[in-house]
N, C-alpha and C positions, 0 to 999 in steps of 0.2 A: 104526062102525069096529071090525075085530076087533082083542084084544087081540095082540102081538104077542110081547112081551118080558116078564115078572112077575118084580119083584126081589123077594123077603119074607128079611127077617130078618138083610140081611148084614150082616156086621161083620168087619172087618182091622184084626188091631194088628200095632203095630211093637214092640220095647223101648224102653220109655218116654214112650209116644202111640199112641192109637188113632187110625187113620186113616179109620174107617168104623165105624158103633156102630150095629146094627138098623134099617139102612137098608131101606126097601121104594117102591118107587112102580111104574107098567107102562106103556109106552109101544103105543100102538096103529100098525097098518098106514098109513103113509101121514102118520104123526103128524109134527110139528115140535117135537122136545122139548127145552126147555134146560137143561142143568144149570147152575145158580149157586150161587156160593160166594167167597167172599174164599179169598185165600193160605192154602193148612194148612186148608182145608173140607173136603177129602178128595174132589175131585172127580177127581182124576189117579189116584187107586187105586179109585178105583170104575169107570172107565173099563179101566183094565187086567186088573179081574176080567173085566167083560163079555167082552175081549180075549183074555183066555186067558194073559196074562201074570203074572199075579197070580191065587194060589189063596183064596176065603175061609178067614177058619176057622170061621164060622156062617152059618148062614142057606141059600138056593137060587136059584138062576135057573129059568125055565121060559120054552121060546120056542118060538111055537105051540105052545102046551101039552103041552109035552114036556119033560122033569128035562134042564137044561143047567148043563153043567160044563166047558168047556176046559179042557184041559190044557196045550197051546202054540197061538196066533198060528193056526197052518194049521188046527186043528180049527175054530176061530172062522169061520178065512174057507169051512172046507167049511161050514158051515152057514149061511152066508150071511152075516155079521156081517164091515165093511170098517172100517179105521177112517186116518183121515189125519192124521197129527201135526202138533205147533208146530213142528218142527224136521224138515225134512226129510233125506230119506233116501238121494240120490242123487250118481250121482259124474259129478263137472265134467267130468273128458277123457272122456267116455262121452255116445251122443246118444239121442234122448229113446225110441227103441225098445228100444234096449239096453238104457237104465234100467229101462224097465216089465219086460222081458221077465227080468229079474234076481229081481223079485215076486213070477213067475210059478210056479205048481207043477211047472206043463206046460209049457213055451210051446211055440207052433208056429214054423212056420220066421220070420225075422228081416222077409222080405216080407209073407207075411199077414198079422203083427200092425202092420204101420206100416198095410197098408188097413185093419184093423182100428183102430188111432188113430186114425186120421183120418176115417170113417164115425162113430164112439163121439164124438170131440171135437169134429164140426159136429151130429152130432145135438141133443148138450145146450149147444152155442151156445159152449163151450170150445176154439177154436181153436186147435188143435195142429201143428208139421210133427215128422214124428217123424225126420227126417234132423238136425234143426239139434242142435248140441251143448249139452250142459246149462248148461258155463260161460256159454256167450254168452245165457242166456236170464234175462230178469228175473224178480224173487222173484214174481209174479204167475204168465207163463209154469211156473216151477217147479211152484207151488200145481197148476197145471193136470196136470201129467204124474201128480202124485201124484192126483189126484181118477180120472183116466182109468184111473190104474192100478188103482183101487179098482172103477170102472165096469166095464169088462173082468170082472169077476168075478161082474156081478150082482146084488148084494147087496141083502137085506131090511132090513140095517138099520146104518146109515151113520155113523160117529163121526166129530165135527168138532172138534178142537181148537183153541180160538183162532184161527180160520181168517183173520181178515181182519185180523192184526196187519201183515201185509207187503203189503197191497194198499190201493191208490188209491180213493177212491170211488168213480172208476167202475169199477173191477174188482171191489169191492164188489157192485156191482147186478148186474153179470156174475153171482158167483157164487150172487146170490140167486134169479137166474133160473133159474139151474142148478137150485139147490134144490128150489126149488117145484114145477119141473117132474117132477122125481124124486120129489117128495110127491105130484101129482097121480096119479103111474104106480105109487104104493101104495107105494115105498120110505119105510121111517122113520128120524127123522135123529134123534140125540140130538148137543146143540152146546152146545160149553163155550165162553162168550166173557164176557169184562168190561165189553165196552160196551152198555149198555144198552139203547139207545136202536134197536141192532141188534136186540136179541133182540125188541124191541116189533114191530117190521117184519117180522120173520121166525116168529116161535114161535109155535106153539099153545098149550103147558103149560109151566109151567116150573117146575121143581123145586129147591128153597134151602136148600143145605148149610149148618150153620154147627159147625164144631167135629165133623164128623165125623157128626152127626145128620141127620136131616131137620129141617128150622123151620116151612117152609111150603110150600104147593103154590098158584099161581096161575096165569091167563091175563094173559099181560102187556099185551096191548093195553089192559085195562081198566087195568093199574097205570101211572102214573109212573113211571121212569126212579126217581127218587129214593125212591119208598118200594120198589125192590125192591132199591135201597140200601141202604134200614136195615132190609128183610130181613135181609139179607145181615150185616148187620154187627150189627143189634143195638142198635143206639145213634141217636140223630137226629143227622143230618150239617150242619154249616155249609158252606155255604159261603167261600171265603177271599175275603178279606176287602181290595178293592184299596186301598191310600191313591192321596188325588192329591196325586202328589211333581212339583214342579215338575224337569223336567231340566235337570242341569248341564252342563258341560264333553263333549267326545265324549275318554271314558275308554279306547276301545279301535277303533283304525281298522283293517282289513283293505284293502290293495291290490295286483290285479294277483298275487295268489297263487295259482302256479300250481307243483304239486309231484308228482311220479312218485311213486304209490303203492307203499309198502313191503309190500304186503299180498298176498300170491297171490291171483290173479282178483280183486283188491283193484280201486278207483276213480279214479284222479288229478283232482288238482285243477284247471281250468281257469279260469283269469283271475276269482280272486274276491276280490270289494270290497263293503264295508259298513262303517257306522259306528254306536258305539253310545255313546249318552251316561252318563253315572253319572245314576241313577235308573230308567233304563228296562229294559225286558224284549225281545228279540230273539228270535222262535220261529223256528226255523229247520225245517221241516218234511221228510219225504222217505220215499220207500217203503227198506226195507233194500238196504243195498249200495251207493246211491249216491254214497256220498263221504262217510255221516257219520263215521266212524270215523277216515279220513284226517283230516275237519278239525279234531274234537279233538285229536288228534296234531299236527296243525300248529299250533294255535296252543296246547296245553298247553307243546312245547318238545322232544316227543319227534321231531317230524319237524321238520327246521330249513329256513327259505327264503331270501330274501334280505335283507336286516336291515330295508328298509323296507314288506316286504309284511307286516309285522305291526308295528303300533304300539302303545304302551301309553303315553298321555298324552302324546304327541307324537314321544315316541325310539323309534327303531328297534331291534326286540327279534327281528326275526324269524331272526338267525344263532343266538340264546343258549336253551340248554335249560333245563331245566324247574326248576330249581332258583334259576336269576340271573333266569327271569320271576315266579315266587314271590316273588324278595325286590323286584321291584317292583310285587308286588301282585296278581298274576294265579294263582288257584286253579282247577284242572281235576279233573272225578270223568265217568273214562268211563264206557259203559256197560257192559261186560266187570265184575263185580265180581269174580269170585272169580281171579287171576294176574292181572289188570290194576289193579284201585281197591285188589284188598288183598292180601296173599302168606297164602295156606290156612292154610298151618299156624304161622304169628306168632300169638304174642299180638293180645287190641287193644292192647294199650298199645305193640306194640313197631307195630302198624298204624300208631296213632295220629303215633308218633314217623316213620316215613317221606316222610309231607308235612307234619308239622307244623315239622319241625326248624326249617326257616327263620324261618317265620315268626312262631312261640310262645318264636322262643331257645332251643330243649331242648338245646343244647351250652355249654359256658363252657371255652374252652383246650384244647378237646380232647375232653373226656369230655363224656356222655351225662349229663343233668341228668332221672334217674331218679324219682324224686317227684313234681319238674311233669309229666315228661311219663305218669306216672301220674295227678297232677292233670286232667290234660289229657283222657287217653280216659275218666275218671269223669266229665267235667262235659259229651262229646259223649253218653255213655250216658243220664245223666239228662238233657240237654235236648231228646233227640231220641227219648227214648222206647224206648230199643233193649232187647230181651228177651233179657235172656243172664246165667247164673250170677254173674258177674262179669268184671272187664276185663283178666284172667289166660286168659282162655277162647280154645283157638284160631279164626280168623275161620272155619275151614269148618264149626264147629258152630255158627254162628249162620244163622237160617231165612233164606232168600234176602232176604226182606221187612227183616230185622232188620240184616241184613249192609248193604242197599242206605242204610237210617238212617245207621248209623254213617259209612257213606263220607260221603255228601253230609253230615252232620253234622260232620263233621272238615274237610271244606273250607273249610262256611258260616261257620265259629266260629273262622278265621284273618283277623278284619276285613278281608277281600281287597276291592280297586277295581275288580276285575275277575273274570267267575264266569262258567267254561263249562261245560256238566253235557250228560252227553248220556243222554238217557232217566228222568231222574229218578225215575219212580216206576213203571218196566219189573217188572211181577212183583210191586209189594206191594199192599194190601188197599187198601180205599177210606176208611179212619180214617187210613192211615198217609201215603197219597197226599196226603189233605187240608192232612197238618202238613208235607210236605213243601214242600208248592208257598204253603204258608203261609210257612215256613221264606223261600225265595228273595224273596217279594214284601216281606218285610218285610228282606231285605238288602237289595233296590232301594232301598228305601221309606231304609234308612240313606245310599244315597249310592253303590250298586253298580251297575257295568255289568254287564246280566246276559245271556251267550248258554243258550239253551234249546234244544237238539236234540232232538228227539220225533218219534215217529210216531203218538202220539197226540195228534187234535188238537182234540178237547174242551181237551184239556188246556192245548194254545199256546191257543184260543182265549181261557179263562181265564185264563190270567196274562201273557199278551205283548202286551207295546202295539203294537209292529210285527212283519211276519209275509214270509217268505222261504223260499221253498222249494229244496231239491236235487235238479239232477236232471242224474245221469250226470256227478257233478262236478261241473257249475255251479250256481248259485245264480241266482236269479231276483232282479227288485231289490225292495227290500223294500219291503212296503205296510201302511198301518195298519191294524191289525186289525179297529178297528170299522166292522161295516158288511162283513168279507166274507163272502162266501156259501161254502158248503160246495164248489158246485160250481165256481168261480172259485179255492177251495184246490187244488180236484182238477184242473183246468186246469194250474196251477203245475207242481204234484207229477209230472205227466205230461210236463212239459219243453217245457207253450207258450211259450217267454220271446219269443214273437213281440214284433213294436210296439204292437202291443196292451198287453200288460202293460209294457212300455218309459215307452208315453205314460200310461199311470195312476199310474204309479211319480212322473214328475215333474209330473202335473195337478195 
């Protein structure tokens, strides 16, 4: 295969951290290349150099052997370089031609490019209508407008960021096909993702950031999933570690909760029931947008419902916000950290003091009880491991990774009866992810009802004893974990709640 792409030498600093240090590796024609790296590996700025987004300040690029240097985005893509983000880029009241054609340098008139989507998006097996609106399409649908808009253009050589954090398993295989196929037709893909066991399926080479360097270069087929873990990290990884807690009481009932989405193009909630005992683990599963964000809100205290569609130990809590569910025990850390788990520019300590008040006592008569609740954000720093000058520091200077500790650390360390988390380890490393989800098992394990909302679902499968999916709102009925199949997850997640999973539910 010909070389394609040649990094030698690059290096980006920031003030105060290097983001890339004498990086060099090449990606060939056709190639499947992955970048790996834990949070702060410097794969996000080594992406945006190739991009054009980001200038080095050492080193070169060479593609088909020719001196490459963008200067903005368009140069990259006149030269053939596409790249598709985490976070896409398109606007909701606008439908799916209008979006591409916003991308576009040229575009042609508004009708040849929709037969153009739609010859491009059945060709690579991505089914597209370029009429339908971008609101009404799901985070998968989405994924696709952005890949076609990338296709449209051609390209030699294809950035994938985190691609399949918003897709289903079988959107998954969708879009590996996509891949491959575009591998075969000589385009090369370089892809950033964290789940491993993807990159095993999918990648040829793959290349392991750690701290801004290179560490290692492998073919992952030959590796385990786990030693390209402690590539990655550096360190051998345990795994967490489950007790078998016998379960108590049912600590927290949902019934019949059904609530109008306060969220634009947001999700409502229809007719949802479960019940979770103190000791156990509840994974709640779902592709983005379907309702997870509504139901921590509903049942943290910020969306109110009808007093008995939310229980906590038998009383009905579901009219009282978030402060009078606190004081009977119930701790919420959404996924949003930075304006939703913590306000930017507080201190931790003054973080710490916003949910802990209740339940740590940080007031007496009035006044703010300044010391504990100092006491308080030091003892979430040192037992969650959080990297940060001190607990004076405002929360937007701590690294996403470090930020996502402290939240879920300040929840876990208010003895709460009740514990809903939605994405717990969204964004940090695979050492930090470990102590996190060690963190909740061993709140179970004291006697805690614990709801787990994720879209990663290595991760429910690991720590949840029963397992429940979201979709379009509803919730599927919950099923014990062990013993499901991936594909029977992905069935859920896709909104079968046929009789099928009805009659499995209660067999």
């Amino acid at each position: 295969m010909t070389e394609l792409l040649r990094i030698e030498g690059v290096t980006k600093a920031y003030p105060g951290v290097v983001a890339n240090s004498d990086v060099s590796f090449s990606i060939r024609e056709g190639e499947v290349h992955a970048l790996l790296g834990e949070n702060g590996a410097g794969k996000s700025t080594l992406v945006k150099m190739i991009y054009g987004l980001v200038r080095p300040d050492e080193g070169r690029m060479r593609l088909r052997g020719q001196d490459y240097a963008p200067r903005e985005p368009r140069e990259a893509r006149a030269a053939g370089v596409a790249m598709v983000f985490q976070h896409f880029s398109l606007f909701e009241a606008m439908n799916v031609a209008e979006n591409v054609a916003l991308g576009m340098e040229d575009p042609p008139k508004l009708r040849d490019l929709a037969a153009r989507i739609r010859q491009v998006s059945e060709e690579y097996g991505l089914p597209l209508d370029p009429d339908r609106m971008v609101g009404d399409l799901s985070a998968g649908e989405r994924q696709r407008v952005e890949i076609v808009r990338c296709l449209l253009q051609d390209p030699k050589l294809l950035i994938m960021d985190e691609p399949t954090s918003v897709l289903t398993p079988q959107e998954v295989e969708i879009l590996f096909q996509t891949l491959r196929q575009l591998s075969s037709e000589g385009t090369a893909i370089l892809y950033i993702s964290h789940k491993l066991e993807e990159i095993r399926a999918l990648c040829d080479e793959a290349t392991i950031l750690r701290r801004g360097k290179v560490v290692a270069t492998c073919t992952p087929r030959e590796r385990s999933a786990r030693e390209m873990a402690e590539l990655m990290v550096g360190a051998v990884l345990t795994p967490p570690e489950r007790h078998a807690t016998p379960k108590g009481e049912v600590a927290l009932e949902v019934a019949g909760l059904s609530v109008a989405s306060p969220i634009p193009f947001g999700t409502s909630l229809k007719d949802i029931g479960f019940k979770v005992r103190r000791g156990e683990v509840l994974g709640i599963a779902g592709v983005a947008g379907n309702g997870q964000d509504e139901l921590l809100i509903a049942l943290s205290g910020e969306l109110r419902a009808a007093r008995d569609a939310v229980q906590i130990e038998g009383s009905g809590v579901g009219d009282l916000g978030p402060n009078e569910r606190r004081l009977r025990g119930l701790v919420a850390a959404p996924e949003e950290r930075l304006g939703h788990a913590a306000a930017p520019d507080m201190s931790l300590v003054e973080n710490a003091l916003l949910s802990g008040v209740v339940r740590k006592r940080l007031t007496w008569r009035g006044f703010i009880d300044w010391a504990g609740t100092r006491a308080f954000a030091s003892e979430i720093v040192e037992r969650f491991d959080v990297r940060t000058p001190g607990t004076w520091v405002a929360a937007r200077a701590l690294s996403g990774g470090n930020l996502q500790k402290f939240v879920v650390g300040r929840e876990l360390s208010q003895e709460p009866s009740v514990i809903v988390i939605n994405q717990p380890t969204w964004g940090v490393d695979a050492s930090a992810a470990a102590a996190i989800r060690q963190a909740i098992l061993d709140r179970a394990a004291a006697g805690a009802a614990v709801v787990v909302i994720s879209q990663d679902l290595d991760e429910l499968l690991e720590i949840a004893d029963r397992f429940a999916a979201l979709n379009e709102g509803r919730l599927s009925a919950p099923r014990p974990t062990q013993g499901l199949t991936i594909d029977e997850i992905g069935l859920m997640m896709g909104g079968a709640h046929g009789m099928e999973v009805a009659h499995h539910a209660h067999g």
